[in-house]
Each structure stands twice: as structure tokens, then as C-alpha cells.
LUMBA-762727 format. One line per field, with one value per residue (C-alpha): residue in three letters; y, z, x. Coordinates in Angstrom, 2 decimals. Layout:
<volums>
residu	[Ala,...]
yy	[Y,...]
zz	[Z,...]
xx	[X,...]
</volums>
This chain:
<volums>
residu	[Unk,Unk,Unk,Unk,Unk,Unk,Unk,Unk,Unk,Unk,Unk,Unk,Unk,Unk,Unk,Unk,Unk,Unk,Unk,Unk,Unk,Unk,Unk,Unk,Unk,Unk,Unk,Unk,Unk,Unk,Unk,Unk,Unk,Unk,Unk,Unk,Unk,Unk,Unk,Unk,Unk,Unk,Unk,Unk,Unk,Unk,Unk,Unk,Unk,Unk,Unk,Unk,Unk,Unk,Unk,Unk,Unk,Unk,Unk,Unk,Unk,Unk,Unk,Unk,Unk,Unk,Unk,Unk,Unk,Unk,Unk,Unk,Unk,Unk,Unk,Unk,Unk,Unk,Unk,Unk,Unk,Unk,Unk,Unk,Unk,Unk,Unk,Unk,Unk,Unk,Unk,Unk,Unk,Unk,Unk,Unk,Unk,Unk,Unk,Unk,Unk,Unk,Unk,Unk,Unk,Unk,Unk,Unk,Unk,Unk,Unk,Unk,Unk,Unk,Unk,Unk,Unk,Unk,Unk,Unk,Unk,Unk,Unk,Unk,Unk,Unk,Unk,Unk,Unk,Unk,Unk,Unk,Unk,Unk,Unk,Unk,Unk,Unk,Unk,Unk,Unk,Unk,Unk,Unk,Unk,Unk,Unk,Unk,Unk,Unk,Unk,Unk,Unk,Unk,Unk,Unk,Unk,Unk,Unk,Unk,Unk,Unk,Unk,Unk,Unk,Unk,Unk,Unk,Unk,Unk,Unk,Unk,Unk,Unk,Unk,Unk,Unk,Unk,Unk,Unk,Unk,Unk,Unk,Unk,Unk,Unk,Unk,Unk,Unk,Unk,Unk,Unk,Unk,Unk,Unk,Unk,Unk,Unk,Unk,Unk,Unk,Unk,Unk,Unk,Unk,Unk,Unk,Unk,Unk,Unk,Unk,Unk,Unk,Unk,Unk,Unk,Unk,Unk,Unk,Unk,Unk,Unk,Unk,Unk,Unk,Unk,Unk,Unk,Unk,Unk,Unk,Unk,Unk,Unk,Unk,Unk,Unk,Unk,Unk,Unk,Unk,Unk,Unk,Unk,Unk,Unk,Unk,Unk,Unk,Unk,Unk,Unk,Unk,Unk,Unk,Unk,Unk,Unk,Unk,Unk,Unk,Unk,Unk,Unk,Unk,Unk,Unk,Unk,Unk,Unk,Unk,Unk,Unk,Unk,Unk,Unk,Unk,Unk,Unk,Unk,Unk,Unk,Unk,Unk,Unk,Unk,Unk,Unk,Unk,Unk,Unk,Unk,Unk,Unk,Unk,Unk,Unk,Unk,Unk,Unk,Unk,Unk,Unk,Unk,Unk,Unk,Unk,Unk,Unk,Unk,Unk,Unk,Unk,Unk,Unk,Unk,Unk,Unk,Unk,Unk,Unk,Unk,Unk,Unk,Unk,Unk,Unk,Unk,Unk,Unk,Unk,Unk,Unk,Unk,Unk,Unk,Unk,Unk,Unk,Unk,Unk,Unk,Unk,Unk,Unk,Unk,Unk,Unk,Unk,Unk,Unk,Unk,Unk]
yy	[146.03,142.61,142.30,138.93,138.62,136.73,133.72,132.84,133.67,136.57,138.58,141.12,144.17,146.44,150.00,147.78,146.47,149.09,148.86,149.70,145.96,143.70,145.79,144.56,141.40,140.71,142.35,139.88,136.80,138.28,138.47,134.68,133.93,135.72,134.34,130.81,131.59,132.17,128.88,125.78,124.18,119.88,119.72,121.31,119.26,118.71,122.21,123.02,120.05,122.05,125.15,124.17,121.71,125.16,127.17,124.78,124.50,128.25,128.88,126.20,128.27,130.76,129.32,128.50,124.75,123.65,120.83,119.10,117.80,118.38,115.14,117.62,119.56,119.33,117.20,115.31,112.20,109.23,111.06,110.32,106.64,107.47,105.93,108.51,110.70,110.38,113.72,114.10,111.55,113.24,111.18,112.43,108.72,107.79,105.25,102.72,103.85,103.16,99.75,98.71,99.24,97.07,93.97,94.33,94.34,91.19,89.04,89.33,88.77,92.38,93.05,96.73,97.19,100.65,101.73,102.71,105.94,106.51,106.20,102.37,103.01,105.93,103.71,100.93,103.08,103.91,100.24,99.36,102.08,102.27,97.81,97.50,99.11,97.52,95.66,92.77,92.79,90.98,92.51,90.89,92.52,91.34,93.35,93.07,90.99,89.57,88.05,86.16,82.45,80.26,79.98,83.74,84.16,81.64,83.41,86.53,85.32,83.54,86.72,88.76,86.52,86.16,90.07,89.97,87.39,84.50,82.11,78.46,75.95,74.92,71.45,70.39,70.88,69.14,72.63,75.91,79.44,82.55,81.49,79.67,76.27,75.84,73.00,74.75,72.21,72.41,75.95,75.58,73.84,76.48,78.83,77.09,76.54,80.38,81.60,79.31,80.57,84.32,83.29,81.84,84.97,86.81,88.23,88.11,87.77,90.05,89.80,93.35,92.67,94.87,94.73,91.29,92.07,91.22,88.25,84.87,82.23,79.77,82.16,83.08,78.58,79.61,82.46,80.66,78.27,80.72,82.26,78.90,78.40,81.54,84.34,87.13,88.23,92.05,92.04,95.30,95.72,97.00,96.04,93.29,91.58,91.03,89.65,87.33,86.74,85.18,83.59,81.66,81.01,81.64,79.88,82.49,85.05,84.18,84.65,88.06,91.20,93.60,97.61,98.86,102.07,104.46,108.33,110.51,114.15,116.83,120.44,120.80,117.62,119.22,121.98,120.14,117.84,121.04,123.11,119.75,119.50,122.66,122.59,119.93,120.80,123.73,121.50,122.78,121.32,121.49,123.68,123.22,126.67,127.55,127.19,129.99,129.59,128.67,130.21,128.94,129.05,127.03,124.46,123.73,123.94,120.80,119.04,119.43,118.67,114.87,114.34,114.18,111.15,112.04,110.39,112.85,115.88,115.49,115.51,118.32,119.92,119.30,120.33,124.31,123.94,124.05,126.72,129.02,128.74,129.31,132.59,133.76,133.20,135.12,138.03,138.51,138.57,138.32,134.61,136.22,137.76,134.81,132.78,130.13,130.64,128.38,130.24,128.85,125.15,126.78,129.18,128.40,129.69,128.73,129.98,133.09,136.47]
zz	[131.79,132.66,133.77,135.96,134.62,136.54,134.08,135.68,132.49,132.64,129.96,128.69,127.40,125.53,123.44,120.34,120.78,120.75,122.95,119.78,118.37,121.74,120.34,117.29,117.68,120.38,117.54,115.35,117.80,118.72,114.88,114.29,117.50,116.39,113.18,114.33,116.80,113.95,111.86,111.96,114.87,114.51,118.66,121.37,121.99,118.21,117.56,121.34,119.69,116.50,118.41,120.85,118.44,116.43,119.06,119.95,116.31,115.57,119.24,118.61,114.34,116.59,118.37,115.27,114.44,111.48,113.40,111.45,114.67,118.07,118.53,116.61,119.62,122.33,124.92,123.42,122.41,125.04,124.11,120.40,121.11,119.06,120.04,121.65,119.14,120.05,120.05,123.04,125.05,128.57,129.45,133.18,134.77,133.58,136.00,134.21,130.82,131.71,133.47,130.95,128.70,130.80,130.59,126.75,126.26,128.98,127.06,130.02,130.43,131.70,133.85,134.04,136.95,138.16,138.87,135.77,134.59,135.36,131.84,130.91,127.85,126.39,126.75,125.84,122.08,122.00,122.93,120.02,117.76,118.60,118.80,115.70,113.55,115.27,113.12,116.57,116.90,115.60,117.53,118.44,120.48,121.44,121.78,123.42,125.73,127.11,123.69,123.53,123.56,123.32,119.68,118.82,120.82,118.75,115.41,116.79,116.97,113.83,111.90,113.83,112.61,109.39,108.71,109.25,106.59,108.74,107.57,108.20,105.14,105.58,103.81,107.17,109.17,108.87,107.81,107.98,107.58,106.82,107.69,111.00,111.98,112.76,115.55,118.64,119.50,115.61,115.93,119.43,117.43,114.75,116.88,118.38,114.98,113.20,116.78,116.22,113.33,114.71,117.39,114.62,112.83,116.25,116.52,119.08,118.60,121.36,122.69,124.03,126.35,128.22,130.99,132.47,135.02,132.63,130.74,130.85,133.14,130.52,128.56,131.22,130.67,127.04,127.77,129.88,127.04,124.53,127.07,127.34,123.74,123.40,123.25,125.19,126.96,128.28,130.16,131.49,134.21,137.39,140.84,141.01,137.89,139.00,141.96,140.07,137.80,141.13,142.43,139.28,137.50,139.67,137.74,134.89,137.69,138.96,135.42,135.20,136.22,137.39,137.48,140.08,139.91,137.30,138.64,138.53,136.58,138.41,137.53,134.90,133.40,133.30,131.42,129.40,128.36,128.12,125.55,123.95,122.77,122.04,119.64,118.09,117.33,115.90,113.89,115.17,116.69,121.17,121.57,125.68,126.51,128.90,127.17,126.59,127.37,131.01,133.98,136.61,138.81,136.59,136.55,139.84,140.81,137.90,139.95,143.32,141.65,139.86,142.46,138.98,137.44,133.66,132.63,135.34,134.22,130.29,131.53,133.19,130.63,128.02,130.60,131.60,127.71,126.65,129.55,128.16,124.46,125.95,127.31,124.74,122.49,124.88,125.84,122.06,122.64,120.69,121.72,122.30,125.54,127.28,130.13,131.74,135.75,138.32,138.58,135.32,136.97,139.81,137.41,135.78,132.55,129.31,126.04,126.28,127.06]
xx	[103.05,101.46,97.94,96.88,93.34,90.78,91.31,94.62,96.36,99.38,98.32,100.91,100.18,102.62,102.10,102.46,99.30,96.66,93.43,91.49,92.98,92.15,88.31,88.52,89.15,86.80,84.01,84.98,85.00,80.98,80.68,81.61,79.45,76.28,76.64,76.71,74.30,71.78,72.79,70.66,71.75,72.84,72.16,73.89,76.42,77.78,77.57,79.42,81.80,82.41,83.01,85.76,87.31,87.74,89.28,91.88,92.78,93.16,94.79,97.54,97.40,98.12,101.10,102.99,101.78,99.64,97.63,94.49,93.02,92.69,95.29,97.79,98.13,100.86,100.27,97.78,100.29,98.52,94.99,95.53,96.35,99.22,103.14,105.22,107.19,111.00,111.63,109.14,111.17,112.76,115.44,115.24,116.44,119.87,120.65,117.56,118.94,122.13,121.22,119.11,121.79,124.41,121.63,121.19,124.42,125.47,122.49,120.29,116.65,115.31,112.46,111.13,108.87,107.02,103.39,101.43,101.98,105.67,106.89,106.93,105.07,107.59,110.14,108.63,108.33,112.24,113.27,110.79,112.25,115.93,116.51,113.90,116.60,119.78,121.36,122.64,118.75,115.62,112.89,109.49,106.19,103.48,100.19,97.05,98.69,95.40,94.30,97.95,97.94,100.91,100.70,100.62,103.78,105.40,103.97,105.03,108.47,108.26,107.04,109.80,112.44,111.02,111.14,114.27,115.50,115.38,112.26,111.04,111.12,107.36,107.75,108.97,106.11,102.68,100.83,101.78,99.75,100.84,104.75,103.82,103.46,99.50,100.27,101.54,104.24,105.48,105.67,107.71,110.12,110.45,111.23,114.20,115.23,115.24,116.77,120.08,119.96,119.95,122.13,125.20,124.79,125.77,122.62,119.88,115.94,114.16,110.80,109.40,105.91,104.13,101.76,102.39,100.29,97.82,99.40,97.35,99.03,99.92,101.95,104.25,105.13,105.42,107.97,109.72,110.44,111.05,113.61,115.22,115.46,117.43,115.02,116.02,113.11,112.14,109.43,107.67,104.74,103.34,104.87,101.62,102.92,106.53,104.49,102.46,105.18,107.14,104.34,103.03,106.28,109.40,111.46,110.71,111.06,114.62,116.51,115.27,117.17,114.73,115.05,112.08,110.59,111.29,112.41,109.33,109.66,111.49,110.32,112.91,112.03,108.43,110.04,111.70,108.76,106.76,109.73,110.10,106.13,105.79,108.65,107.72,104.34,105.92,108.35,111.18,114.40,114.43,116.96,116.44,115.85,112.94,109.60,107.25,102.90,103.81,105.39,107.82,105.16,102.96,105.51,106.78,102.38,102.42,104.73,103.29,99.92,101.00,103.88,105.72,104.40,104.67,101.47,99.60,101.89,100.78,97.32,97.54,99.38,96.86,93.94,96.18,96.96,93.04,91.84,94.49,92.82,89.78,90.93,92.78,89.73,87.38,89.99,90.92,94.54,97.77,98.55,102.41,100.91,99.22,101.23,99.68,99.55,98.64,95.17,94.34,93.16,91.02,88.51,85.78,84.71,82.68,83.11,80.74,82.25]
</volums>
């Protein structure tokens, strides 16, 4: 039989588990409570740190994962700061992959526009991942893309290039650090030299930047240049940098091809995302059945609530994810009989019993 608690958590009970274990295990949760309770206390809020940082750990134990920290958990990838492991990736809009694809392969400077939290950044990690280890590719990023000046674009092209076998011979520049030219202009003119270099060899050197929204106005001059010296540029953003972008440089602007708004997460995509962490946190292979811990009815209610945008859907994910922990730490449950609802957002509950 399945009981809807007052949690918002489906919790199924079956005449394999025995009344007289949900007991027992709640007296041992009050044991571990009372004895903590009588411990020396660091301050409330360490101590109420320590506690939940412990129930997450031994509810995702619990779930068949062997995570370390609370960033170990599913859904907790953007949390963690941490890239986006492939295996996580939904590949829910073919048409961009596919017309991404079609640019990389004409030799075309690529523009990938769409409001924050839509997926840029995923794919930004797979472009990063699957073109670093291309062999037709010598990949170059730039981060913190606010800090960039015109020389550290060069240098990051430089360095790029020269990971890749394809150095400068510093003798013939004035002075050189750390494998780039410290005059801007000298560097400029390395750059056009290792990428005919790449380009004879029938390869192609690839600069991957984010968030131009943000870039400084100078560099999007220096990219320009870079683009006309051969670089092929991908540039991603918000809908207000391809505006800027046009309005401060639109001669950068016209040799892009642009791909506009990325498809947001249908409910099976959610499903998928949601199997897919879950397995992997498990470290198992997504076999793309239906995943367990949440309900139909949990999912499509993820939808309606972040319209689908997947940065909104792992948030709530990781937000239903740590009120079910909570509630199968306070019910004393096997973890196999908790399914998250869409109760679970509306309650409110601490830790107590």
C-alpha cells in the first residue's frame, strides 16, 4: 500500500518492512539526536551545518552513491562550481547541435545567443571537451572574460597553439615571457604566424568565449582581428550581447552566424536529466528508463514551475532532492519507499520529529 504523508513524499509501505523496523530506526535517529544534543556545542549554526551536511550524505549512502561532500550529490553540478560531467548532458535541441555542427564544419564564425540559464554553459563544456581532443582542432578559451585585455587573448591563443605543438621562436621578438610576446602588437603578429601554420597543416585554431555580454569594448577590436587572421571565432552570450556586439563592432557582428535561443527542457528531458544524475552519482551507465525518487507528477509540476529552463529545473531538483532527505531522515524509512511528490515544495519542516 502507499501512504501520502503530510511531507509530500509517497511513502510505500509493504509487509517486508515491519512496523517494529520504521520503530527502530526512528529510536536510533532520537538516539544520535540526544546524543548530540548533549555534546559541547561549536554554535548553532555550525553544529545545524554538521547535522544536515550529514543527512544528505547518508540519504544519498542510502541511494546507492559513495559521495564525500554535499557537491557529490545529484543535482548539485552548477552548485559545486564544478564543469558539467558529459554524461549529465540532455541533448533535448538537435536542430542547434546539428547547426552548430554545419558551421564548424563550413569554417564559420558561430554565434550562440539565449537568455542565461538555458544551457549555454553545458554546452559550452562539451564544445570544450569534444573539439579539445579533435585532432582538425587547436582549441583556445578564454575565462573571466571581464579581466581579458587584448594581450591575454593573444597569449591565450599563443598558449593554445603552443599545446598543441605549434610554438613561436622567441629570438624573433624583442622579449618574450612565458611563450608570448610581452609587446601587444609583437604578440598580434605571432599569432598570425602559428595560425598559418595551423591552417597548412589543415587544421584550425578555435577560440571558445563566453558571456560577451560582458566582454570589454576593446577586445571585441582584438577579436575581430584575430578572426581576420584566421581564427575561427565562437562566441556565446545573452540576447544583450549580440546587441552590443552589433552596436559596438558590426563589422565583427556581420561575419557571424548566429543560432538564437536554445529549446527549453520538455518533461522528458526533465526525466531524462533527472535518470541521468541519479545514475551517475550511482556510477552507473543511463540506461534511459524512467528514474526512480520522483513521480510523473513531480516532473511535469518541475516543468510548469521553471517553464523548463534547465538551470531553474536543477535547482529545483536539488531543492525536492534535499526536502526528501529530510523526510526520509525524520520518518525513518527504507529510502526504496520514498517518491518525491509535488507536495514536497509547499511543506515546511525542520529536522526535529
Amino acid at each position: 500500500m502507499t501512504e501520502n504523508t503530510d511531507s509530500g513524499v509517497d511513502v510505500t509501505r509493504s509487509d517486508d518492512q515491519r512496523v517494529g523496523d520504521v520503530v527502530e530506526r526512528l529510536r536510533e535517529l532520537r538516539a544520535d539526536e540526544q546524543q548530540r544534543s548533549e555534546s559541547p556545542s561549536e554554535g548553532v549554526l555550525l553544529d545545524q551545518l554538521e547535522e544536515v551536511r550529514e543527512r544528505l550524505l547518508s540519504f544519498g549512502r542510502e541511494l546507492g552513491g559513495d559521495p564525500e561532500e554535499v557537491t557529490d550529490l545529484p543535482f548539485t553540478e552548477e552548485a559545486g562550481l564544478s564543469r558539467m560531467p558529459e554524461p549529465l548532458y540532455v541533448r533535448h535541441d538537435t536542430e542547434m547541435l546539428n547547426q552548430v555542427t554545419a558551421w564548424l564544419l563550413g569554417d564559420q564564425h558561430i554565434g550562440l545567443v539565449s537568455p542565461y540559464g538555458t544551457g549555454k554553459t553545458a554546452f559550452r563544456e562539451i564544445v570544450r571537451r569534444d573539439l579539445g581532443k579533435h585532432d582538425e582542432y587547436v582549441l583556445a578559451t578564454l575565462d573571466n572574460p571581464r579581466e581579458i585585455t587584448p594581450r591575454k587573448l593573444y597569449a591565450a591563443l599563443l598558449d593554445a597553439a603552443a599545446g598543441d605543438g605549434y610554438g613561436i621562436d622567441p629570438d624573433e621578438y624583442e622579449q618574450v615571457r612565458e611563450g608570448v610576446p610581452w609587446i601587444t602588437e609583437e604578440a598580434k603578429d605571432a599569432v598570425r604566424a602559428v595560425v598559418t601554420e595551423i591552417r597548412a597543416d589543415g587544421k584550425t585554431l578555435l577560440l571558445l568565449v563566453d558571456e560577451i555580454e560582458v566582454l570589454p569594448e576593446e577586445l571585441l577590436s582584438t577579436l575581430q582581428v584575430a578572426g581576420d587572421m584566421g581564427v575561427r571565432l565562437f562566441l556565446m552570450g545573452t540576447p544583450e550581447g549580440k546587441r552590443r556586439v552589433a552596436e559596438l563592432r558590426g563589422t565583427l557582428d556581420s561575419r557571424l552566424r548566429y543560432y538564437e535561443g536554445i529549446d527549453p527542457f520538455e518533461p522528458s528531458d526533465i526525466a531524462e536529466y533527472i535518470g541521468r544524475s541519479l545514475a551517475y552519482f550511482r556510477g552507473e551507465e543511463y540506461d534511459g528508463s524512467f528514474p526512480d525518487l520522483f513521480t510523473r507528477e513531480a516532473i511535469r509540476d518541475i516543468h510548469e514551475v521553471t517553464e523548463g529552463n534547465p538551470r531553474e529545473v536543477r535547482i529545483e531538483c536539488r531543492e525536492l532532492f534535499i526536502r526528501a532527505a529530510f523526510v526520509w531522515y525524520r520518518t525513518g524509512q527504507s529510502v526504496d519507499r520514498i517518491q518525491i511528490t509535488p507536495e514536497l515544495r509547499e511543506r515546511r519542516f525542520g529536522m526535529e520529529y
